[in-house]
C-alpha positions as CSV (number, residue, x, y, z in Angstrom):
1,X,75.3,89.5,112.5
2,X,76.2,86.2,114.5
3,X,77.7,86.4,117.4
4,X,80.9,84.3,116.3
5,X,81.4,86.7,113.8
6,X,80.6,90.2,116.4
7,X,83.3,88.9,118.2
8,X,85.8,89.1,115.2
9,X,84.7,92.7,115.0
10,X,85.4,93.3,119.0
11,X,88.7,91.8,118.6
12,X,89.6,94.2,115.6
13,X,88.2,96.8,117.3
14,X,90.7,96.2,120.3
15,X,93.9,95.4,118.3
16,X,93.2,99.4,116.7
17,X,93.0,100.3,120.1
18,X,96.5,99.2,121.0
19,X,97.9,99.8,117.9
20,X,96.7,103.7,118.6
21,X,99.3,104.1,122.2
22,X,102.0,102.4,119.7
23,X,102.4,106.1,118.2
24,X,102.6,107.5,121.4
25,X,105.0,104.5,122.4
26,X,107.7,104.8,119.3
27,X,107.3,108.8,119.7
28,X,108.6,108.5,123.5
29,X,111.4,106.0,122.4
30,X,112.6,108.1,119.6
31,X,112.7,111.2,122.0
32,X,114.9,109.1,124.3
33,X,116.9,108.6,121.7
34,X,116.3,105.6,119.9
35,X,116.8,105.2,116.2
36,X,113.2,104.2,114.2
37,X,115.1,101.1,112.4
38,X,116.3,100.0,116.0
39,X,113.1,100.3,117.5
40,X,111.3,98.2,114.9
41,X,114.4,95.6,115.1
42,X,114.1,95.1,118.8
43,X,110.5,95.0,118.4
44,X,109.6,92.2,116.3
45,X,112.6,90.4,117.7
46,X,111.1,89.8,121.0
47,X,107.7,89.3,118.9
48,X,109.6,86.2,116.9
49,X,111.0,85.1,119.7
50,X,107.7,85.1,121.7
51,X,105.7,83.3,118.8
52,X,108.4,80.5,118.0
53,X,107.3,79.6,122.0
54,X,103.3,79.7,120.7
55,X,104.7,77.6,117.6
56,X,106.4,75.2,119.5
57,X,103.9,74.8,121.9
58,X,101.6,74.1,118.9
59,X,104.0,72.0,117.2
60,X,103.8,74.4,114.4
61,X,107.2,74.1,113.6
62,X,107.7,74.1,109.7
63,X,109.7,76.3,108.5
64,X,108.7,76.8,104.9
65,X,105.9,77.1,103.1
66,X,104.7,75.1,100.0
67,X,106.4,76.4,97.5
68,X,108.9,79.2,96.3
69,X,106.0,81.2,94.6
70,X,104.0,81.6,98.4
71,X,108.1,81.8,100.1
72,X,108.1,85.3,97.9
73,X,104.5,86.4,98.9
74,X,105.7,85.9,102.5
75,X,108.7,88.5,101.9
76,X,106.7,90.5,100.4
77,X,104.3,90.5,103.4
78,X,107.4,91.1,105.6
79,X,108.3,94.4,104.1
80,X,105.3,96.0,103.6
81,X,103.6,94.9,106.9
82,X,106.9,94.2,108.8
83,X,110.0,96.7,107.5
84,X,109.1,99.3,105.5
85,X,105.6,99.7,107.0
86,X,107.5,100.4,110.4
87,X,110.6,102.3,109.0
88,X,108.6,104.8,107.2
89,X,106.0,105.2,110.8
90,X,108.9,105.4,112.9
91,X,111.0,107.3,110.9
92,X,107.4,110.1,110.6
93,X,107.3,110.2,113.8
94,X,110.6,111.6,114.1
95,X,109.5,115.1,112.1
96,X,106.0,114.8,112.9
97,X,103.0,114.7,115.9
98,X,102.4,111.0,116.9
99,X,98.3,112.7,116.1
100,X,99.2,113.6,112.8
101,X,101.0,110.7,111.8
102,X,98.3,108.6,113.0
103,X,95.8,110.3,111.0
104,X,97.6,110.4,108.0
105,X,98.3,106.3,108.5
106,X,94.5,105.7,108.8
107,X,93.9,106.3,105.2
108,X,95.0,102.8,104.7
109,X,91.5,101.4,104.6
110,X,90.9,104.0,101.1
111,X,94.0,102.3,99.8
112,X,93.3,99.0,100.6
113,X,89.8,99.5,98.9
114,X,90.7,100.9,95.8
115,X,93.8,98.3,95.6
116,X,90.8,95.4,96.0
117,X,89.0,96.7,93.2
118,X,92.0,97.1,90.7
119,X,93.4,93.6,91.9
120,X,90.2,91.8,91.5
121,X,90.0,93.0,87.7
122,X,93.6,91.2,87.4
123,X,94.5,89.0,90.0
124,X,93.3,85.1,89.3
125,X,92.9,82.2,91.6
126,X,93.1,82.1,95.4
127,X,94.1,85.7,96.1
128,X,91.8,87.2,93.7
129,X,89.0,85.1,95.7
130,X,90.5,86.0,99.0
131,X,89.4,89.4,98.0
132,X,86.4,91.6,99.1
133,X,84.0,92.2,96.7
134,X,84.4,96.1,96.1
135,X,81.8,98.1,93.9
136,X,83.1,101.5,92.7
137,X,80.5,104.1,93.6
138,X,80.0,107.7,95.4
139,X,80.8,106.0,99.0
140,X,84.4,104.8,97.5
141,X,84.7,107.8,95.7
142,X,83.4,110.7,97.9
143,X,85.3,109.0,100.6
144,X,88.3,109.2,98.5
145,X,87.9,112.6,97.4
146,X,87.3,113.7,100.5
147,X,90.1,111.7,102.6
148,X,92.2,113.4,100.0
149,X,91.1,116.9,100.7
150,X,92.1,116.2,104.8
151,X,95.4,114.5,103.7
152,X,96.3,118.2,102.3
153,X,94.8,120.1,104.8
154,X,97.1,118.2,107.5
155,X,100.2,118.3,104.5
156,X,99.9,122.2,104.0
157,X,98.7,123.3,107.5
158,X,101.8,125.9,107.6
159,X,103.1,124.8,110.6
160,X,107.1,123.9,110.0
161,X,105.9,122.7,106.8
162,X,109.2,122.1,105.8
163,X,109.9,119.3,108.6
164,X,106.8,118.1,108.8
165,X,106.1,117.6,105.1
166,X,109.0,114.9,105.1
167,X,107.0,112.9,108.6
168,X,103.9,113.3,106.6
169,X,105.0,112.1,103.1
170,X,106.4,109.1,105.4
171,X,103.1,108.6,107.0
172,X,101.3,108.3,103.7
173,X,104.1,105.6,102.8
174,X,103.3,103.7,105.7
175,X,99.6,103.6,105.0
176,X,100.2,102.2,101.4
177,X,102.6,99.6,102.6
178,X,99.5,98.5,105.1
179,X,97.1,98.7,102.4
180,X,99.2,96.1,100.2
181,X,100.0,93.8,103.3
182,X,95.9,94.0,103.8
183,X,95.3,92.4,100.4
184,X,97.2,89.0,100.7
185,X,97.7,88.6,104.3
186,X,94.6,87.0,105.0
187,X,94.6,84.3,102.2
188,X,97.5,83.6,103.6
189,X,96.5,83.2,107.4
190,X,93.4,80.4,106.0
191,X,96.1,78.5,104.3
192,X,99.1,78.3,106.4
193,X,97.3,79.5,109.9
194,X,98.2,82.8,111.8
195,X,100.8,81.9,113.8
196,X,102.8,80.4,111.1
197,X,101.8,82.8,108.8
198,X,102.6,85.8,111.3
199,X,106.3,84.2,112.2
200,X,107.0,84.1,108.4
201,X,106.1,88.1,107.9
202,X,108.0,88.8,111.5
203,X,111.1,87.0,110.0
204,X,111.2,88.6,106.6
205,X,110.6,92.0,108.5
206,X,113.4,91.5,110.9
207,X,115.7,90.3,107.6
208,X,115.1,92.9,105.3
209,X,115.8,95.7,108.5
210,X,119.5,94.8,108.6
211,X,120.2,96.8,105.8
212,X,118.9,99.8,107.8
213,X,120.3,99.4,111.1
214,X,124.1,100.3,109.8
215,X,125.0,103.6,111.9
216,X,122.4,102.8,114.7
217,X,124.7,100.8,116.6
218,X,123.9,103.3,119.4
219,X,120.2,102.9,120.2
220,X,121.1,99.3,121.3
221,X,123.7,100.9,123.9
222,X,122.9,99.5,127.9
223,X,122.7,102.7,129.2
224,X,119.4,103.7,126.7
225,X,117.6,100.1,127.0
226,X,118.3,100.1,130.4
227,X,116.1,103.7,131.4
228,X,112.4,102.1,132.3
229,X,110.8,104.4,129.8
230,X,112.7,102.4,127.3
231,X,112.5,98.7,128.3
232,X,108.8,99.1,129.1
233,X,108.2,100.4,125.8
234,X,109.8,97.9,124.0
235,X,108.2,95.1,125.7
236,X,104.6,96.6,125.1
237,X,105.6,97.0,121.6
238,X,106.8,93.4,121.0
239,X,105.0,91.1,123.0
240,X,101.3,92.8,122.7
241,X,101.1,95.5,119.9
242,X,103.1,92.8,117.6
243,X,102.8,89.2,118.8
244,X,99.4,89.4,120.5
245,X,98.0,92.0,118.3
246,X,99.1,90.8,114.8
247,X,98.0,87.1,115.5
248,X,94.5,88.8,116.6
249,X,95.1,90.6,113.9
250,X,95.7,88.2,111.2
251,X,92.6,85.7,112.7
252,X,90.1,88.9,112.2
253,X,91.4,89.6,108.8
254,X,90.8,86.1,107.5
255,X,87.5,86.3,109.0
256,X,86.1,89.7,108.3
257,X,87.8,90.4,104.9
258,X,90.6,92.2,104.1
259,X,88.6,95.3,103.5
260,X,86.2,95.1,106.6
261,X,88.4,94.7,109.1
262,X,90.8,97.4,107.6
263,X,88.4,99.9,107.7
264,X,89.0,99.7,112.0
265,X,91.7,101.4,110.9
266,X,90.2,104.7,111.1
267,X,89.3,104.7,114.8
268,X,93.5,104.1,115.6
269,X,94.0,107.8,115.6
270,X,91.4,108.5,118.5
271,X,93.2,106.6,120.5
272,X,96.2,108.3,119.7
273,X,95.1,111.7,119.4
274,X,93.9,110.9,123.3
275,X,97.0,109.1,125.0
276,X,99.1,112.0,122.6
277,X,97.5,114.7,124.6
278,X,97.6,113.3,128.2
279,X,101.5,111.3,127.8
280,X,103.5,113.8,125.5
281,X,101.0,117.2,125.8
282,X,100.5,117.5,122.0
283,X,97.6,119.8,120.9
284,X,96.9,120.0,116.9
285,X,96.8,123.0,115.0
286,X,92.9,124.1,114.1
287,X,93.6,123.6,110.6
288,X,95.2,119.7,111.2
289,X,92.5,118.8,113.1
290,X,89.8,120.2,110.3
291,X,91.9,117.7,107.9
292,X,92.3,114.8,110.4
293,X,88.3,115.0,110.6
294,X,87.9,115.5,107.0
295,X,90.5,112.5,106.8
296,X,88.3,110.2,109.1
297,X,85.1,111.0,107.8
298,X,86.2,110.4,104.2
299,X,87.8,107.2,105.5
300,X,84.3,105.7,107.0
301,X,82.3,107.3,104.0
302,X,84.8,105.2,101.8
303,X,84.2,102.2,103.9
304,X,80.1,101.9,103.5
305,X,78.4,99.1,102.3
């Protein structure tokens, strides 16, 4: 491995990392009262407003891309790696442990995979090149099968099944929106660049919220963004786990392959299962944590070469 290319790795490797306190970060803003659509609005508002300044400074300016055909690819970017990627996480995290949720997320990398190798039978032209090469074989498919087997495990684990189900359902949703964003987001990023591309998905995120955010009008009150806990939050999530991190992001994904790099993926629950414990005191059940390992050793199994 060159060492251009090791350092793509390293940077994946330390966007996951943030991306694993963001659980931990949305759980403490939803307990102080903040609604999940709210929290993704404010979030990737001060994340567009942070990367027009990049733009500008760049003179990256243009505001549309080439055509009407990649205008729709960018919307569709923006909901399932902007809106409905964060709805459905925030909204988990609402019924569920910021551990489990993160667990159930990280089978993103098995959908992404199997998504590659049904688009790459289909899908012509640039996307379909922009593609990793995916063989079907027993790491793909003991992987799968055995991701799968966790995913119950952490579904069925008889704790408040009945509130927990709905946060874990939601968690699965979030990691198939992320596995569809995976599969044209980086063709994207090589032919329009990653801070134009990025802006485009954080403006179609932050337009197709709106329809969400009716009834909410309370989690923007002063007297809730002005408590520390709150503001901080916000500002980590915004201007590092979004702007910073999905430009790094974005640059590693075009670089590594939409697969590769998704497969860091599977180390964000660490991270969250360790700043979980020590912020908000959450210890798993002995059954969800048989599942989240079966989960993450499925995950890498389905991830080798």
């Amino acid at each position: 491995m060159s060492s251009r290319k090791a350092l793509f790795h390293l940077l994946a490797l330390a966007v996951v990392a943030v991306w694993g306190v963001t659980f931990v970060c949305t759980k403490t803003l939803i307990n102080a009262g903040m609604n999940p659509a709210a929290i993704f609005a404010v979030r990737f508002a001060l994340a567009y407003a942070g990367i027009w300044v990049l733009c500008v400074g760049k003179g990256e300016t243009r505001l549309f891309s080439r055509g009407w055909a990649d205008e729709l690819v960018f919307l569709f970017l923006g909901i399932t790696g902007g809106s409905f990627y964060f709805l459905t996480e925030n909204t988990a995290l609402a019924y569920a442990q910021a551990s489990s949720v993160a667990f159930l997320v990280c089978v993103a990398p098995v959908f992404t995979a199997l998504f590659t190798l049904i688009a790459r039978k289909f899908l012509k032209g640039r996307f379909a090149d922009g593609l990793e090469d995916v063989k079907l074989g027993f790491p793909l498919v003991g992987g799968t099968l055995l991701a799968l087997v966790g995913m119950a495990m952490v579904l069925f684990e008889g704790s408040s099944v009945e509130l927990s189900l709905k946060g874990d359902l939601l968690s699965i949703g979030a990691a198939l929106c992320w596995a569809l964003y995976s599969m044209f987001m980086g063709q994207m990023t090589k032919d329009y660049g990653a801070l134009m591309a990025t802006r485009k998905v954080f403006f179609y995120g932050l337009l197709t919220i709106i329809p969400f955010l009716a009834g909410s009008a309370d989690s923007f009150s002063v007297s809730i963004l002005s408590q520390p806990v709150v503001y901080l939050n916000l500002l980590f999530l915004g201007l590092i786990a979004s702007l910073a991190c999905f430009v790094a992001w974005n640059v590693a994904m075009s670089k590594l392959g939409n697969v590769t790099s998704t497969n860091y993926v599977y180390l964000n629950p660490v991270f969250t299962l360790i700043t979980a414990a020590v912020i908000l005191g959450e210890r798993m059940t002995t059954m969800s944590l048989i599942g989240s390992a079966a989960i993450l050793a499925g995950v890498i199994l389905a991830g080798k070469r």
